[in-house]
C-alpha positions as CSV (number, residue, x, y, z in Angstrom):
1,X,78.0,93.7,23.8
2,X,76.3,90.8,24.1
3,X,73.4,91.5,26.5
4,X,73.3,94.8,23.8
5,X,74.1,97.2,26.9
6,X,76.9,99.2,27.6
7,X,79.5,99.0,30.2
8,X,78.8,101.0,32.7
9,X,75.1,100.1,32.5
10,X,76.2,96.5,32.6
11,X,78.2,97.4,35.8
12,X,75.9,99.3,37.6
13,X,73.9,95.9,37.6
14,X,77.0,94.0,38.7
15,X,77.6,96.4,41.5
16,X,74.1,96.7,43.0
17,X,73.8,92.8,42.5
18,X,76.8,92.6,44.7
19,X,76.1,95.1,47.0
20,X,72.5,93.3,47.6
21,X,74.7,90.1,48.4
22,X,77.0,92.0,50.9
23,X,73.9,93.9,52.5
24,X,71.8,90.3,52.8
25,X,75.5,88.5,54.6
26,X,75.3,91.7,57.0
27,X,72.0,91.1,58.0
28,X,72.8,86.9,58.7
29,X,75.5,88.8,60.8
30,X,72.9,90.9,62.6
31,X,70.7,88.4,63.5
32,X,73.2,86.4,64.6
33,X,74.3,89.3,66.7
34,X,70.5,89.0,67.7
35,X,70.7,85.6,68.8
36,X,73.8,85.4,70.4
37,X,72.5,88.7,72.7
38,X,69.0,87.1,73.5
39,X,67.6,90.4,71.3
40,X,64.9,88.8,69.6
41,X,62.4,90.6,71.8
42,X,64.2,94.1,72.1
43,X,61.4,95.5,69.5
44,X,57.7,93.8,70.5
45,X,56.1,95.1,67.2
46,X,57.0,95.5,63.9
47,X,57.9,96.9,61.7
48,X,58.2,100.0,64.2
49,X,59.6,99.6,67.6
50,X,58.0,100.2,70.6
51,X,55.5,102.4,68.0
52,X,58.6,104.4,66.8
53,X,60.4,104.8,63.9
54,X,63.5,105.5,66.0
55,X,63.8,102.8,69.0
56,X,63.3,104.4,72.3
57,X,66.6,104.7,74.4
58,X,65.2,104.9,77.9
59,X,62.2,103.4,79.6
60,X,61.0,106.8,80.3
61,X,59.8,107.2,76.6
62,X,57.4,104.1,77.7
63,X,56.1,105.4,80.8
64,X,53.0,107.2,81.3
65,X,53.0,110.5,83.6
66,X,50.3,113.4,83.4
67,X,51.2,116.0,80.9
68,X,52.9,113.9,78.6
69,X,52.5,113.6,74.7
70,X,51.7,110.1,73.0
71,X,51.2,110.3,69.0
72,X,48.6,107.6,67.6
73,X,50.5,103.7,67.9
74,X,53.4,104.6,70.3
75,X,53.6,102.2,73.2
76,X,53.5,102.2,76.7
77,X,54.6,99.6,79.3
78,X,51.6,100.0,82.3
79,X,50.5,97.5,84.8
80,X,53.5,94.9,83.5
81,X,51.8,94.9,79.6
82,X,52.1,96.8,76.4
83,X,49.3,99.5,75.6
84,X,48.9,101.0,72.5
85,X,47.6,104.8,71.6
86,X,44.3,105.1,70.1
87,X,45.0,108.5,69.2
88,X,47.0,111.0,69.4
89,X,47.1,111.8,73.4
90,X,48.2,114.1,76.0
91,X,47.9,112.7,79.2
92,X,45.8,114.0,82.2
93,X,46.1,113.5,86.0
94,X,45.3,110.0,86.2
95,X,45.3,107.4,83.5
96,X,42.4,106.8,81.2
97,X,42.3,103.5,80.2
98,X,39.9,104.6,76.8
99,X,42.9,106.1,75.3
100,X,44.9,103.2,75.5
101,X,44.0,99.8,73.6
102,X,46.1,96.6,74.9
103,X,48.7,94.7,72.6
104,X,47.5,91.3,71.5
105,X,50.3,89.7,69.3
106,X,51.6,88.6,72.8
107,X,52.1,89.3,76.0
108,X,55.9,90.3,76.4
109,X,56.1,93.5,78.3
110,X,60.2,93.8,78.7
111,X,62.1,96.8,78.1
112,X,65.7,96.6,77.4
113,X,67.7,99.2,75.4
114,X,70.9,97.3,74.4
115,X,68.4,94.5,73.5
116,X,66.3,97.4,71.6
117,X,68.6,98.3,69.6
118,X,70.6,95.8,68.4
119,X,66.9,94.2,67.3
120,X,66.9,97.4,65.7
121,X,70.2,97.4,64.0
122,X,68.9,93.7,62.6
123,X,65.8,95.5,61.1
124,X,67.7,98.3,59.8
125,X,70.4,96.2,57.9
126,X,67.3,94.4,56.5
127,X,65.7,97.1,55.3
128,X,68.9,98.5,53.3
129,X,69.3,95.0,51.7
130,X,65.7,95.3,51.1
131,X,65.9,98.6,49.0
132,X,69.3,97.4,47.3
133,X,67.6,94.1,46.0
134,X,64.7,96.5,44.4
135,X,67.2,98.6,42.7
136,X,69.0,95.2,41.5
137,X,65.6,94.4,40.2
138,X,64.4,97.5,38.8
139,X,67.9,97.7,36.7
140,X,67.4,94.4,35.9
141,X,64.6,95.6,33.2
142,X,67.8,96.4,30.9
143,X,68.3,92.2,30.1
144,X,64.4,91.1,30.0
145,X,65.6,91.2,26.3
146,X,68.5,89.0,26.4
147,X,68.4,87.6,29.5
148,X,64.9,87.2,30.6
149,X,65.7,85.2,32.9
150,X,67.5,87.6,34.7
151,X,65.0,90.0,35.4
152,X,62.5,87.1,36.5
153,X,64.8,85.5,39.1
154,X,65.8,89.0,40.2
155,X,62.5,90.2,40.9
156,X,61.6,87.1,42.8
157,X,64.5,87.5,45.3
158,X,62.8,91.2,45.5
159,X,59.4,88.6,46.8
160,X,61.9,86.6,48.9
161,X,62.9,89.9,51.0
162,X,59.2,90.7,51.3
163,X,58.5,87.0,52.2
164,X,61.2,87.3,55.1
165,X,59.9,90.8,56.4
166,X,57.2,89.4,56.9
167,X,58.7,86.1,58.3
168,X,60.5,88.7,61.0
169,X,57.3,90.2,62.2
170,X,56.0,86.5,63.2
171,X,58.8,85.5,64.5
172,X,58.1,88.6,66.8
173,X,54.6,87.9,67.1
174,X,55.1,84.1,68.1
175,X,57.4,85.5,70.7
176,X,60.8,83.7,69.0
177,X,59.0,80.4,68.3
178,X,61.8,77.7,67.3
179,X,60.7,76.4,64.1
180,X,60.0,79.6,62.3
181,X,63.4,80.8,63.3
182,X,64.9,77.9,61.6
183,X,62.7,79.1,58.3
184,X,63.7,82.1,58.9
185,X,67.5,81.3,58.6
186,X,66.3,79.1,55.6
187,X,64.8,82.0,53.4
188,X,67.7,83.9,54.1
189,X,70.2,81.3,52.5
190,X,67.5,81.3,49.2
191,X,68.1,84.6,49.4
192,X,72.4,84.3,49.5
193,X,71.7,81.8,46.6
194,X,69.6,83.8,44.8
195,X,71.3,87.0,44.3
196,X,74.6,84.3,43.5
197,X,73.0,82.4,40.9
198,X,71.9,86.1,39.4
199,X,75.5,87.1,39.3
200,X,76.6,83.8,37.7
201,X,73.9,84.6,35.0
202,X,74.9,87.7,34.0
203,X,78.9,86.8,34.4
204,X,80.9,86.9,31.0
205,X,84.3,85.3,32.9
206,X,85.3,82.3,32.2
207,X,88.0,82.0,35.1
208,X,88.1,79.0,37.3
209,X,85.2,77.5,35.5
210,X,84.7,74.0,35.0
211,X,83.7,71.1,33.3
212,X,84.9,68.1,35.6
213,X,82.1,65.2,36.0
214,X,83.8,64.2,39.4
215,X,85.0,67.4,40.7
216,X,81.1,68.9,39.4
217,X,79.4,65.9,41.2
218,X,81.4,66.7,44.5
219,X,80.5,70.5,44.3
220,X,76.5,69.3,44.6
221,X,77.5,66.9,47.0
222,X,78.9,69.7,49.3
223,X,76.3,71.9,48.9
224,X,73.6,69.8,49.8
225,X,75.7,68.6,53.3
226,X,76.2,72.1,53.8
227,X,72.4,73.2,53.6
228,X,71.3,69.7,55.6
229,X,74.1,70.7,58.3
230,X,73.2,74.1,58.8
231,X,69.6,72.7,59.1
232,X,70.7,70.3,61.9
233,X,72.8,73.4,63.4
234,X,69.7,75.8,63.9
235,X,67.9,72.7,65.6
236,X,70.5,72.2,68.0
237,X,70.6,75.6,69.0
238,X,66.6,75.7,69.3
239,X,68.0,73.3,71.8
240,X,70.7,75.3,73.4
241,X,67.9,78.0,73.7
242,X,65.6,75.9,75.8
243,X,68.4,75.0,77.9
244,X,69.8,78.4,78.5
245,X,66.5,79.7,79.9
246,X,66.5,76.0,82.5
247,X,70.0,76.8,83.5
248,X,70.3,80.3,82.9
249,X,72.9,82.3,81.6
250,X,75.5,82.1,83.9
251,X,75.6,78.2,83.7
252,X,76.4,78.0,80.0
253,X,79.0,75.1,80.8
254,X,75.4,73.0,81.7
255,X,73.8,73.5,78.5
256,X,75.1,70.6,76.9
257,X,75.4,68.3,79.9
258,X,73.1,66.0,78.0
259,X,72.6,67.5,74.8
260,X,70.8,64.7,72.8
261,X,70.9,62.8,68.8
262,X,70.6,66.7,67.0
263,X,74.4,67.3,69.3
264,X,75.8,64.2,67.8
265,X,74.5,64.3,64.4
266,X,75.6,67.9,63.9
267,X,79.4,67.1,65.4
268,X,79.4,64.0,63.7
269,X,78.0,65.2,60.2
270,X,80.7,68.1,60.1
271,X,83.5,65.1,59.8
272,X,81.6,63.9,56.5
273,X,82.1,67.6,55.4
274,X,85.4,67.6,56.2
275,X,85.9,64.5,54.3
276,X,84.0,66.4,51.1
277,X,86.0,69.3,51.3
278,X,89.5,67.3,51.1
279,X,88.3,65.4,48.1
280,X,87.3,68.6,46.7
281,X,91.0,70.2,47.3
282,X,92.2,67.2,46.0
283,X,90.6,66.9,42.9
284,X,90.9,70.3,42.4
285,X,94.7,69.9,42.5
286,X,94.2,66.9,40.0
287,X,92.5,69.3,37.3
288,X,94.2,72.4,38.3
289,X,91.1,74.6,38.7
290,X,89.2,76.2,41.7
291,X,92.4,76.0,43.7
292,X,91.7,79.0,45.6
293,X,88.1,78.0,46.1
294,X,88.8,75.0,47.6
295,X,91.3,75.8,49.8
296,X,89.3,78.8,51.6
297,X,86.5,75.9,51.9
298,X,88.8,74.0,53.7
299,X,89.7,76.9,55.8
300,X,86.3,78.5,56.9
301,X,85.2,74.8,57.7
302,X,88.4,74.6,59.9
303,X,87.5,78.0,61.7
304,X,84.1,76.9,61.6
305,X,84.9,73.5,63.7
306,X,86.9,75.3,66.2
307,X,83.9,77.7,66.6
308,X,81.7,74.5,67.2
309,X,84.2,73.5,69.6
310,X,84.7,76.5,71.5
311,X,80.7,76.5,71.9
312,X,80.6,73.0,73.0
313,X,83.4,72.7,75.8
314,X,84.3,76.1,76.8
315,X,81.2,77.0,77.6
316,X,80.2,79.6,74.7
317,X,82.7,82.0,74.6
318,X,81.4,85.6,73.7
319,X,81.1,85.6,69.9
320,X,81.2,82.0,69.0
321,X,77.8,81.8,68.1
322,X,77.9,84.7,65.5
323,X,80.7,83.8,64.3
324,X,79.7,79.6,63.8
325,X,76.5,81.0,61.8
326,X,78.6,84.0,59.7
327,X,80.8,81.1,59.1
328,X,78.3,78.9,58.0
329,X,76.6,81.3,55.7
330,X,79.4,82.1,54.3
331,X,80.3,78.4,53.5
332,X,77.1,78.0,52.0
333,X,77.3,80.9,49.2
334,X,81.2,79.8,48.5
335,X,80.6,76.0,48.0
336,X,77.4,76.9,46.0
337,X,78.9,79.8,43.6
338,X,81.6,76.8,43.2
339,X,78.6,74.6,42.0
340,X,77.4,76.8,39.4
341,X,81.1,77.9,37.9
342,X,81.1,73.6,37.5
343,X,77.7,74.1,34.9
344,X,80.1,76.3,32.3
345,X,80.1,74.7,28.7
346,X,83.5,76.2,26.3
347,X,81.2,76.2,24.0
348,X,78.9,78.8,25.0
């Protein structure tokens, strides 16, 4: 074989690699789930929730009353703030303010268990992506031999997923701040890319490669739109944020009454996109490879503009914002796999 492994060793490495890339699309899908909800807050801390491994389900758990049991960082909600166990604790007749020292990373005191635990759900999906990237890594030891590069890149998307942990916890801490959201959503597509490109590496099919200059050229093209529109995308709905807490919630029609240049760049951009994606199918057609690719392009970027539509004149519909990111992500590890297949030399 030529990485000198056998099969079934070569596709446990395929199948964990994949999973890894399945497991890092379901979190995108979570913490668009997160977004779309408002959940960002549901968990104050991190990487535990309210102090617990297992999210509290009613605000009772974050109460104090006399004769009740607090274990050493579990969390209470007193006076309108978040207090924190010194130790562990069973409370007396009145509260004792020494056994309690107050949360500093901010000042959000909120209790909401569908919020909780959909934040949770979002943390959880990350950490089983986390643990599936490791084992891609750890089995990626087999090719350091033959494919050194391999085991490198696969072990630096294993940094990436630490690197975005770690992202999640000051996103937390800063309270949802705006821009390291957006960096957020940006690490995650290194990640998408990432595990890709690792596949493509340690591929052996030659299938729907190709060599095109043109069709190869357009393929970059694509992909950097893509990346620069989903960019614009997470600015605009910074933007949409801001406005739903002015307007509130049940005036979603009035969040884009005047909605600024990052609006009409993002709707306008998606028509040079469009435009990409139809020379793509066409050229496609004129070579006869990456039909299939091309076509289901074309037809998330058509779902994907009816999404945007949806969102901007009928007032956010209930899912539209998950699904305009899932479909965005998606786009983005599609049109860039595409990309890669166009690098393939016959002679190799």
């Amino acid at each position: 074989m030529e990485s000198g492994l056998s099969e079934k060793e070569n596709k446990n490495f395929r199948s964990w690699g994949r999973m890894s890339l399945f497991l890092v699309y379901c979190v995108i899908l979570a913490g668009a789930l997160v977004r779309m909800t408002g959940s960002g807050m549901g968990c104050p801390d991190w990487p535990k929730c309210f102090g617990y491994w297992i999210p509290p389900d009613d605000i009772e758990q974050l109460t104090w009353r006399p004769g009740k049991v607090f274990e050493k960082g579990q969390v209470i909600i007193h006076d309108e703030a978040l207090w924190v166990a010194k130790a562990d604790v069973t409370t007396g007749q009145n509260y004792n303010p020494q056994d309690w020292r107050a949360y500093t990373k901010h000042d959000y005191a909120i209790f909401n268990p569908t919020h909780t635990w959909i934040e949770y759900l979002n943390r959880l999906t990350g950490a089983l992506a986390g643990i599936a990237v490791f084992i891609t890594a750890v089995l990626s030891f087999r090719l350091r031999k033959k494919k050194p590069s391999i085991t490198a890149l696969s072990w630096f998307t294993v940094f990436l997923m630490g690197f975005q942990g770690w992202l999640g916890a000051t996103v937390v801490y800063s309270v949802l701040n705006p821009i390291k959201i957006t960096i957020h959503m940006i690490v995650a597509l290194l990640i998408v890319a990432a595990l890709i490109y690792i596949l493509h590496l340690d591929s052996r099919e030659t299938s729907g490669k190709t060599t095109d200059k043109r069709f190869r050229n357009l393929t970059w093209i694509t992909t950097s739109l893509i990346l620069v529109q989903i960019i614009a995308g997470t600015q605009l709905r910074q933007f949409v944020d801001m406005q739903v807490k002015i307007v509130g919630e049940e005036n979603m029609f009035q969040v884009l009454t005047d909605p600024g240049f990052v609006f009409y760049f993002h709707r306008s951009f998606s028509i040079i996109i469009l435009l990409c994606a139809f020379l793509l199918a066409k050229r496609s057609r004129q070579i006869g490879r990456a039909q299939n690719e091309t076509r289901n392009i074309f037809l998330i970027l058509v779902f994907e503009g009816l999404t945007g539509i949806a969102m901007a004149y009928a007032g956010f519909p209930f899912g539209t914002q998950a699904a305009h990111l899932v479909l965005a992500s998606l786009l983005f590890g599609i049109i860039f796999k595409l990309s890669l297949n166009t690098q393939f030399k016959s002679n190799n």
